[in-house]
N, C-alpha and C positions, 0 to 999 in steps of 0.2 A: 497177645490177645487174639489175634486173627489167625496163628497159627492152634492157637486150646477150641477158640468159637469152632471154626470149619472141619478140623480135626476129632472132634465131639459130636459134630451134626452128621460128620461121614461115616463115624465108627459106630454109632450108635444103630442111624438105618440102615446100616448092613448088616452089623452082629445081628441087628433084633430082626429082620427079616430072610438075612442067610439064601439057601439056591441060587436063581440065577445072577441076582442082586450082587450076590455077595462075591459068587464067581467072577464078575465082570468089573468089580472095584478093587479086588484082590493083584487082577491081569493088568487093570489099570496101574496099579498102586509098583507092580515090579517092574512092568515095563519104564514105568517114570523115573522110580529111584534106582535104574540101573545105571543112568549117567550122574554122575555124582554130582550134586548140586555145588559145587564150589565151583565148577569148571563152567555152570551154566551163567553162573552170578558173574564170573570171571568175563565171557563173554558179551554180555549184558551191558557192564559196567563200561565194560573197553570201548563197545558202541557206545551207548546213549548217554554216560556220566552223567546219570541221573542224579536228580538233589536225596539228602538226607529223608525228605518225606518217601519219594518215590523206591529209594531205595529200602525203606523200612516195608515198602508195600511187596515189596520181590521177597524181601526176607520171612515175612509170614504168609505167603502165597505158595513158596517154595517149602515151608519146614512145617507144615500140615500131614505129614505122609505119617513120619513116626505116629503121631499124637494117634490119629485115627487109626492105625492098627492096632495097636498096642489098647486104644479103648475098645474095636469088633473085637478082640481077643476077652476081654473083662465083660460085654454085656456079654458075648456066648455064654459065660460061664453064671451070671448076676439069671438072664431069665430062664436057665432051669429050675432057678430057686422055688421053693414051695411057694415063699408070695409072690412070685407073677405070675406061678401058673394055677393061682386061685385069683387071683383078680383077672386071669382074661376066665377062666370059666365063669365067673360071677357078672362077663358080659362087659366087662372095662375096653375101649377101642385101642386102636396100637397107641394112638397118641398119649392116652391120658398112661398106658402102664412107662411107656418112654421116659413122661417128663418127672411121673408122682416115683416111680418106683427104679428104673433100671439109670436114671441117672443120677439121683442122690443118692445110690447108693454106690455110684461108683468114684465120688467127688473125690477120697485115697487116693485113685491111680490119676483123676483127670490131675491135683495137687502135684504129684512126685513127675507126673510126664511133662507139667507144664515147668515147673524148677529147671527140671534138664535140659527143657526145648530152651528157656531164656541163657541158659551158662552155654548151651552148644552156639547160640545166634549171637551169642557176644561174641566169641571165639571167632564165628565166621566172618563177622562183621571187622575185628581185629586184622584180620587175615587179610579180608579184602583192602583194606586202608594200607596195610602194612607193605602190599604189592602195589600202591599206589592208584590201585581202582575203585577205592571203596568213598568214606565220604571226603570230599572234596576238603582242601582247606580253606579259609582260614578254621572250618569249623572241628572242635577239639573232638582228639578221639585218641584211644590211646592205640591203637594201629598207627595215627598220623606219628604220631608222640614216636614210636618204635621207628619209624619209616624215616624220620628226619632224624634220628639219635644217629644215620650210618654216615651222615657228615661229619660227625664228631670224634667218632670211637678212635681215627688215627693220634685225635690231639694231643700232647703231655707237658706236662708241667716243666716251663724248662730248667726251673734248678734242681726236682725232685727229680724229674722224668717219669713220672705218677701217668698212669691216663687218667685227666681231668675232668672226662664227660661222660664217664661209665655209669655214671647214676642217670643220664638221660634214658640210658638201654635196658635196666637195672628194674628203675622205678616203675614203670609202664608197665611191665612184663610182670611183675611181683600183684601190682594194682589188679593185671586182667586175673591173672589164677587166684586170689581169695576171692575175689568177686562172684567167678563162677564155683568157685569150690564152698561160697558161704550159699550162693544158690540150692546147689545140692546139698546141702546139711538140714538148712530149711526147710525144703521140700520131703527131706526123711523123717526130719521131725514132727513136720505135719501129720502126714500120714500114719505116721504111730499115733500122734493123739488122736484122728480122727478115724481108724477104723476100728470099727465096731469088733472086728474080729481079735483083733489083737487085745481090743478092753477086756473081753469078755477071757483072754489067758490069763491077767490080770490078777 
């Protein structure tokens, strides 16, 4: 949620405003996402082992970059349409063509970018637990679930000689990919039923 909200309010006023705006959120936007945020979260966590809430607040703080390009990218293209540039001749202010027109009509891509920001943040969040910096235990997570499964993987069964605890490393790991892989199907599916463009091939 905090990565679609901020992600939408940045992509929006820059697409829709564009020149200097746009130049200096663009310079912002690469020079930030050239240190890859796993390694900032990595550093983050290894200091402060923040709690689950605070850590949830890094994770949509930090995964705002995509959403907001990826929407200045969609309103550039939403207000050359003939209706916003008959509602600002007919005297409409930036606000009202923003909220009435250039973002409901982009609700398609805000859906499908925000599906792929939640399956990417889970994966990160995985990640980070799985390296033992992410959230703390006792609280479940299936990075913890992965991260304690490597106590086990030596075990086997001593009349079969079976490894016993493969499903510890197994299950978790199967859990995180449909999750995020039902995320993105979702988010495709949406987006076919709700662009207009697509109804109207139909």
């Amino acid at each position: 949620a905090i990565a679609m909200v901020v992600g939408v309010l940045f992509g929006t006023i820059t697409g829709f405003f564009g020149g200097v705006v746009d130049d200096l959120f663009m310079w912002f936007i690469n020079t930030v996402t050239s240190v890859p945020d796993i390694y900032l979260l990595i550093i983050i966590n290894a200091i402060f082992r923040p709690s689950p809430l605070v850590l949830t607040l890094y994770l949509g703080l930090l995964g705002w970059f995509g959403t907001a390009r990826f929407m200045r990218g969609n309103v550039l293209k939403v207000r050359a349409l003939d209706f916003t540039t008959s509602a600002r001749a007919i005297g409409a202010s930036n606000s009202r063509i923003m909220l009435q027109h250039i973002i409901p009509n982009s609700i398609p891509v805000i859906i499908v970018i925000t599906a792929i920001d939640v399956g990417a943040l889970i994966l990160t969040e995985s990640i980070l637990s799985f390296l033992g910096v992410g959230v703390p235990p006792p609280t479940p997570s299936w990075g913890n679930m992965l991260f304690g499964a490597q106590d086990f993987l030596q075990y086997r069964d001593p009349v079969t000689h079976a490894m016993g605890a493969l499903h510890l490393l197994v299950l978790p790991g199967l859990l995180t990919t449909f999750t995020v892989l039902a995320f993105y199907l979702v988010g495709d599916g949406l987006r076919d039923a709700l662009d207009p463009m697509l109804k109207n091939k139909r």
